[in-house]
DOZAVO-59402 format. One record per residue: residue number from 1; z, x, y of N, C-alpha, C, CB in turn. Coordinates in steps of 0.05 Angstrom, whole numbers. Glycine has a CB too. Example, Ala and Ser with C-alpha at 12.3 -4.5 7.8 and 13.67 -1.06 7.14 Angstrom:
2
     i     n.pz     n.px     n.py    ca.pz    ca.px    ca.py     c.pz     c.px     c.py    cb.pz    cb.px    cb.py
     1      156      264     -114      156      246      -90      156      264      -66      181      226      -89
     2      142      257      -45      143      273      -21      157      258        1      114      282      -12
% end
This chain:
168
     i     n.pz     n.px     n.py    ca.pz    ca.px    ca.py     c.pz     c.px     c.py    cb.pz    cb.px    cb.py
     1      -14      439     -378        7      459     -373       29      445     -358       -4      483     -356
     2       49      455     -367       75      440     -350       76      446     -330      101      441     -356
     3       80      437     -308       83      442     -273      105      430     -266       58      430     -253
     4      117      422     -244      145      413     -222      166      416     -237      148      380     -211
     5      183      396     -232      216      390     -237      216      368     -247      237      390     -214
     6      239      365     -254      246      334     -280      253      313     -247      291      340     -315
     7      228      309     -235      228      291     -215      201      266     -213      229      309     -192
     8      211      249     -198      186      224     -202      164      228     -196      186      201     -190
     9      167      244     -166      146      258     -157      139      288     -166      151      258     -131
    10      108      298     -158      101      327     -162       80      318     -137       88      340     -196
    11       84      348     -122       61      360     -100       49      385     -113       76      369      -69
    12       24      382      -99        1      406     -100       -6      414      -81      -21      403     -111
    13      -15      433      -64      -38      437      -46      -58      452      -51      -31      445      -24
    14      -58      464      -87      -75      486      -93      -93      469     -111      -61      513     -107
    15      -96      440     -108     -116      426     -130     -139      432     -133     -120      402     -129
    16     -153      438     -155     -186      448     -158     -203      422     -167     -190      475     -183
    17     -226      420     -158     -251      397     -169     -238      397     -197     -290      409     -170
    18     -233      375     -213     -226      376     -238     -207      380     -250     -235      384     -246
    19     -181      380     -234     -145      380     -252     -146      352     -251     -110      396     -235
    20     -133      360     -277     -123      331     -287      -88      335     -284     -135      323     -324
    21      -85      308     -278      -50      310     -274      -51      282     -288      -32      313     -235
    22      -27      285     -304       -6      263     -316       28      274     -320      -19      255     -350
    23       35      261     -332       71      255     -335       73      247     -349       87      241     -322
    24       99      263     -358      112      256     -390      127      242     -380      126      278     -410
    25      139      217     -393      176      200     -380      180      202     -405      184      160     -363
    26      211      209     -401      229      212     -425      250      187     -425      245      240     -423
    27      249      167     -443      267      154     -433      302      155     -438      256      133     -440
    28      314      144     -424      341      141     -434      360      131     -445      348      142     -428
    29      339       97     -455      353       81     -466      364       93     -499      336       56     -463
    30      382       88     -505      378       91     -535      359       72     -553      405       86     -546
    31      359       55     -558      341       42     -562      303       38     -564      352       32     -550
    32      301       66     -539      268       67     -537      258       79     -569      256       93     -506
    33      236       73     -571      225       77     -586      190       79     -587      236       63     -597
    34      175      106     -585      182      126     -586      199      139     -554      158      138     -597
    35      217      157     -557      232      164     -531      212      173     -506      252      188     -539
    36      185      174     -516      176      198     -492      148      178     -493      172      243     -503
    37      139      172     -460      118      167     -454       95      187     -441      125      150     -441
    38       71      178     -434       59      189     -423       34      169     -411       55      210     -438
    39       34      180     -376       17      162     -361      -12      170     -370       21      165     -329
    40      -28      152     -344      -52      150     -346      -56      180     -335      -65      125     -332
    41      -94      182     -341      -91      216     -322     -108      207     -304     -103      250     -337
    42      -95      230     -276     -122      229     -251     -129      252     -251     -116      222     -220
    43     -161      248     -254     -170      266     -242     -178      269     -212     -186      268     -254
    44     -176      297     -207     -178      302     -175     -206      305     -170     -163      329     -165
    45     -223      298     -151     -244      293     -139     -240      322     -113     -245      257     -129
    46     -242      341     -111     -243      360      -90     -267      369      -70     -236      380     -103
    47     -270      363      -53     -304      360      -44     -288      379      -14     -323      314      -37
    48     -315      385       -3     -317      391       29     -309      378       46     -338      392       39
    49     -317      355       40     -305      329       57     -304      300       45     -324      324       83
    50     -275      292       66     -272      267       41     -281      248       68     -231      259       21
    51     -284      222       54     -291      191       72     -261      186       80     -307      159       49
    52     -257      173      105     -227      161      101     -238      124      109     -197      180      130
    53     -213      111       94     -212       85       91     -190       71      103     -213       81       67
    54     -187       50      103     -159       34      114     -165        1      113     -151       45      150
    55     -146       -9       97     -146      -36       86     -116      -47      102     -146      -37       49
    56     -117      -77      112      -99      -84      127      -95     -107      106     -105      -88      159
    57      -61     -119      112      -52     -136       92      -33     -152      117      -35     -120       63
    58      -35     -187      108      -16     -192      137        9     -204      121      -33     -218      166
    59       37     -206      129       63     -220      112       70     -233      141       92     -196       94
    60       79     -263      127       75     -276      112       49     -286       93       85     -288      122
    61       34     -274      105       -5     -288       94      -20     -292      128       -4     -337       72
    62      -36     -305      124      -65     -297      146      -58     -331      158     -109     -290      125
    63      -45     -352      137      -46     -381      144      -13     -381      150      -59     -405      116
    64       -5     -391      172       15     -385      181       31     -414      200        7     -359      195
    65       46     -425      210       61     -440      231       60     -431      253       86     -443      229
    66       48     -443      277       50     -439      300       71     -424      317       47     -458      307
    67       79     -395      325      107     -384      327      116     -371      309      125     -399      330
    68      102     -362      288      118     -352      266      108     -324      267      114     -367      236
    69      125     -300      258      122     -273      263      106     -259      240      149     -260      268
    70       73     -256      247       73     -241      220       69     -210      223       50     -252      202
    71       78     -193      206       70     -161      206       52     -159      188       92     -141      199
    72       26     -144      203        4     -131      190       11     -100      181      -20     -132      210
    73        0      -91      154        7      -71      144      -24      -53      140       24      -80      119
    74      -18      -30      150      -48      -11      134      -44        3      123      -67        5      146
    75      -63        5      112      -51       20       76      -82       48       85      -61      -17       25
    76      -77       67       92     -101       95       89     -109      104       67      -94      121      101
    77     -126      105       61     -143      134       34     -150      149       59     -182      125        6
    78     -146      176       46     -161      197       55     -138      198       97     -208      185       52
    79     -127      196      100     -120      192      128     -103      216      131     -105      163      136
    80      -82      232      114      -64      250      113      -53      237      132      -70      277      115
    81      -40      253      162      -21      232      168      -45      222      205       22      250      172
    82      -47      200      196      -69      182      211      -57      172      240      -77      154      192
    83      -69      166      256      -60      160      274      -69      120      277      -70      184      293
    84      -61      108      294      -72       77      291      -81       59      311      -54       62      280
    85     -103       51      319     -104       32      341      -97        2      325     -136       34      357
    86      -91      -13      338      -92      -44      333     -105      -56      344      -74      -58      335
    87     -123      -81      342     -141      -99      359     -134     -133      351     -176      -90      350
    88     -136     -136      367     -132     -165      371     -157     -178      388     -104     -171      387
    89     -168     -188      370     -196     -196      374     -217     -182      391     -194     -220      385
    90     -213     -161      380     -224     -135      390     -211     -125      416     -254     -137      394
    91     -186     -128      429     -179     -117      446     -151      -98      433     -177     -136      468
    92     -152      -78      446     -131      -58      438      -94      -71      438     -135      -32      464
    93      -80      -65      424      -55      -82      412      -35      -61      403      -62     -103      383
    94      -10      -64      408        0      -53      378        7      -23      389      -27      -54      349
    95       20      -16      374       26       19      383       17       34      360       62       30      389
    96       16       67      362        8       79      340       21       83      316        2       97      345
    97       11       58      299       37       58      275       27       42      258       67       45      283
    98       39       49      233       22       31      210       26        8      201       19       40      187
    99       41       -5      222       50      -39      223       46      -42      249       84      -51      213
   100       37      -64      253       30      -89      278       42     -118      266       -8      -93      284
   101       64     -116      295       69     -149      297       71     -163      316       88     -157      287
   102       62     -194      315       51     -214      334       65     -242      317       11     -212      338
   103       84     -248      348       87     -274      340       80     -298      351      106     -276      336
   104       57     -289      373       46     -305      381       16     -322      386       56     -300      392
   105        9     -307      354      -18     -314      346      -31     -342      343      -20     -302      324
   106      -55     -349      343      -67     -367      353      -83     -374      335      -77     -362      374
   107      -98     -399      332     -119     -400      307     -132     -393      302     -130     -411      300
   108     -160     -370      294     -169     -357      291     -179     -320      302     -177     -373      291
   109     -145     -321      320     -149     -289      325     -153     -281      299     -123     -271      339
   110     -163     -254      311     -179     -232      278     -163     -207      290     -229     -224      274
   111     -149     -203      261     -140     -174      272     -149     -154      254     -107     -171      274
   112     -150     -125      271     -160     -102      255     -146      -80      263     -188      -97      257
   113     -157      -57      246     -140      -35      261     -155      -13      250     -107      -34      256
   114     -163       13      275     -171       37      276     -161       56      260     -170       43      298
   115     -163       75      245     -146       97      242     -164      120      239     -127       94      219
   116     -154      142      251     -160      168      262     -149      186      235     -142      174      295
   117     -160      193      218     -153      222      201     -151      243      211     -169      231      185
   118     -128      255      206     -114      278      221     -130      302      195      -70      273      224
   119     -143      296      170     -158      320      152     -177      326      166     -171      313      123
   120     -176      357      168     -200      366      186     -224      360      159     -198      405      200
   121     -217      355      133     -252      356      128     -253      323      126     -266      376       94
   122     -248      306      152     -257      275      147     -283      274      155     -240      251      161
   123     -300      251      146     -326      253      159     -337      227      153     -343      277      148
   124     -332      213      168     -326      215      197     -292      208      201     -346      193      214
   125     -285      212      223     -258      216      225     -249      188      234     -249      241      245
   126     -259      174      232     -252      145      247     -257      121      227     -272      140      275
   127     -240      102      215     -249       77      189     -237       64      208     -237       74      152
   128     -255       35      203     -242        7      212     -229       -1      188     -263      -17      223
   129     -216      -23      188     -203      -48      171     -219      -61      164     -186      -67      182
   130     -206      -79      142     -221     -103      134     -215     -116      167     -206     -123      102
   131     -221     -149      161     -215     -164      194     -191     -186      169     -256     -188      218
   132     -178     -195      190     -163     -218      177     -164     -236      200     -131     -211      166
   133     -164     -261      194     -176     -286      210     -152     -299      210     -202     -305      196
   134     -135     -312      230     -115     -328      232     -122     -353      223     -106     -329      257
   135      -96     -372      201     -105     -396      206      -81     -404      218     -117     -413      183
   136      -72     -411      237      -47     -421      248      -49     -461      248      -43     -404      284
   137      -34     -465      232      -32     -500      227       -4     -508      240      -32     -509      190
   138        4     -532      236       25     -549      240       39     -542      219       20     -577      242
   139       27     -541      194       47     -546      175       36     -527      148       50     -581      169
   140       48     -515      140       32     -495      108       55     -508       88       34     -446      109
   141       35     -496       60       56     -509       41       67     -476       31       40     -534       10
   142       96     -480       23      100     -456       14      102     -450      -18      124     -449       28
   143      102     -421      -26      103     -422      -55      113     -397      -62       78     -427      -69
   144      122     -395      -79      142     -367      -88      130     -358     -113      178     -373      -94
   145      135     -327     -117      128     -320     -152      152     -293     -154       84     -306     -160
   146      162     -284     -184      182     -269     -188      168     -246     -202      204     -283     -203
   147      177     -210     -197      174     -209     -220      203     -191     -227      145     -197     -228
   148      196     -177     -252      217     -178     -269      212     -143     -272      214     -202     -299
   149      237     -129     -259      239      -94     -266      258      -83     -272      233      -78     -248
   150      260      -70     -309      237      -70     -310      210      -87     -333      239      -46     -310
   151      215      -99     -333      201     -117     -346      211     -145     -367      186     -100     -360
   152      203     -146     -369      205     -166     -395      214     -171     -417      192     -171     -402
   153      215     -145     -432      218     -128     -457      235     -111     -454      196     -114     -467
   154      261     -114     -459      283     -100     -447      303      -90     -476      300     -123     -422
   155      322      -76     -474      333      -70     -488      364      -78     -491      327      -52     -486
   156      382      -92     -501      402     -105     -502      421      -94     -477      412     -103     -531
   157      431      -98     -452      447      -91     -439      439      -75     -416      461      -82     -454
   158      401      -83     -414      392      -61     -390      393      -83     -368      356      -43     -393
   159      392      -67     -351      401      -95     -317      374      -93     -306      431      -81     -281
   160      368     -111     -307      337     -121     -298      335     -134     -265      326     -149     -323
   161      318     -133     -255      316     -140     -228      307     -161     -216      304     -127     -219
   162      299     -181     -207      285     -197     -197      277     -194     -173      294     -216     -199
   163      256     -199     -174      241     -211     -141      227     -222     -134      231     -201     -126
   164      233     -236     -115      216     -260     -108      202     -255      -85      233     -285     -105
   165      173     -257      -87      148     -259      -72      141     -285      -56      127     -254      -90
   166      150     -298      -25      148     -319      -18      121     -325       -3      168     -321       -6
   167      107     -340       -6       92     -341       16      102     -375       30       56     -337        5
   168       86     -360       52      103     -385       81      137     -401       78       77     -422       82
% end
């Protein structure tokens, strides 16, 4: 059944065990062929209570130069809007927020981070992180990769993007 507005996004708060949601894209190039896509589908999982999770990511990377600033990122399942401790080798860090940064990390600090689910049906209401392990050296080698949006396969005169992904 058709639901929202001719927008990227759609919200629910009435989801039942078992809707399925997908999206039509219509495209605009002249050129597409056929004009009208359609995504993958999700199904919704609706339970009593959900698990919450939280995975930490560090930029520039985990192997780093002595002095160099990296920001850790947490990414929540299940958190709605979460609250965050940070640890630095298990001592408390960081303010309540879903980035932590330190530029004065050391060779093998481990960082992690708490988060508190604000869904009353979490259970339990508290996930740790993965850990990420510092390697702080003299010297890293650096390396770059691009990609290309929106892709590769373009149509005569569409403006495509680049970006470049650096590490160290």
């Amino acid at each position: 059944n058709n639901v929202g507005t001719n927008s990227n996004t759609y919200q629910n708060a009435g989801l039942v065990n078992g809707d399925v949601v997908t999206v039509v894209m219509t495209s605009s190039l002249a050129c597409s062929s056929p004009a009208t896509a359609t995504s993958n589908a999700i199904t919704m999982v609706v339970s009593a209570s959900v698990t919450p999770s939280v995975s930490i990511g560090a930029n520039p990377g985990n192997t780093i130069c002595a002095g160099t600033n990296v920001t850790f990122t947490a990414t929540p399942t299940n958190g709605g809007t979460p609250s965050y401790q940070w640890k630095l080798n298990g001592n408390n860090v960081g303010s309540n927020s879903n980035t932590y940064q330190n530029s004065t990390l050391v060779n093998g600090d481990v960082v992690t981070v708490v988060m508190t689910s604000s869904l009353a049906c979490a259970s339990p209401a508290t996930a740790t992180s993965n850990a990420i392990t510092m390697v702080v050296t003299a010297s890293v080698t650096p390396s770059v990769s691009i990609g290309a949006n929106p892709g590769n396969t373009i149509c005569t005169g569409t403006q495509v993007t680049f970006t470049a992904t650096p590490t160290n």
